[in-house]
N, C-alpha and C positions, 0 to 999 in steps of 0.2 A: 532278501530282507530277513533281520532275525526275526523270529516270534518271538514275543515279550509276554513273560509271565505276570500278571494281574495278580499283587499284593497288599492287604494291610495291614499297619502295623497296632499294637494293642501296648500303647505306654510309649510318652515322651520326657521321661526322667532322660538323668544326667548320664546316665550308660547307654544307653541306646543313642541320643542325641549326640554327644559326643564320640561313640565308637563303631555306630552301624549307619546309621543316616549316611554318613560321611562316605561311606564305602558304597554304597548303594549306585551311585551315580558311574562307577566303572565298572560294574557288572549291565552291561547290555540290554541281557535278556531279562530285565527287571521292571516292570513298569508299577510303580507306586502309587496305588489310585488314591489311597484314606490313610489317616492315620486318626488314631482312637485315643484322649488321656481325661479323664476325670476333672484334669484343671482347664479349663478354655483358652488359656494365653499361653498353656505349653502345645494344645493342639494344633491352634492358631501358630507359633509361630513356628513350628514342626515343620506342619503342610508350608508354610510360606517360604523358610529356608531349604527343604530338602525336595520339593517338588511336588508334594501332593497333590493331587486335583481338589481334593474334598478333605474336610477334619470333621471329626465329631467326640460330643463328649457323653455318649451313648454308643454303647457295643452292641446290644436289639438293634440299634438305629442305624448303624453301620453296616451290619450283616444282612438287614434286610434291603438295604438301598442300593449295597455295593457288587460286581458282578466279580468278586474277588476267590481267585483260586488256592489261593495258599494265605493264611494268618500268621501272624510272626508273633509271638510277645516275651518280654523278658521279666511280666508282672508278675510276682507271686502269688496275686489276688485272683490273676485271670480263673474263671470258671472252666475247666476243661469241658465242662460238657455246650459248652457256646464255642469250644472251634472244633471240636472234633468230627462233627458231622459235616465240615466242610470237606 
């Protein structure tokens, strides 16, 4: 059995959505638990196309709920110091 890495993602713009979502599903060892966007219909429909278990449009709300190993984000806004301590 492989073991699957517990990730999420922070931002469902048009690069990520279109260029890493997509790729995600042929790397294995990937389990996609959350995906995190400011706008609710891009998180919403994120989680619903690319697998997520869970969306939120809250990063606090994410990171406290989620048992998530590694953060991914291609947001320029993201706060480093809310993934770094992961």
């Amino acid at each position: 059995m492989i073991k699957k890495v517990k990730i999420g993602f922070i931002g469902c713009g048009s690069y990520v959505t279109s260029s890493l979502y997509p790729a995600i599903h042929i790397i294995l060892e990937i389990d996609l638990v959350a995906v995190c966007d400011l706008k609710e219909d891009l998180a919403k429909r994120d989680a619903r196309n690319f697998g997520a278990r869970r969306w939120y449009t809250d990063l606090e709300k994410m990171l406290s709920k989620e048992a998530v190993k590694t953060m991914i984000t291609t947001e320029k806004s993201a706060k480093i110091d809310q993934i770094i301590f992961l």
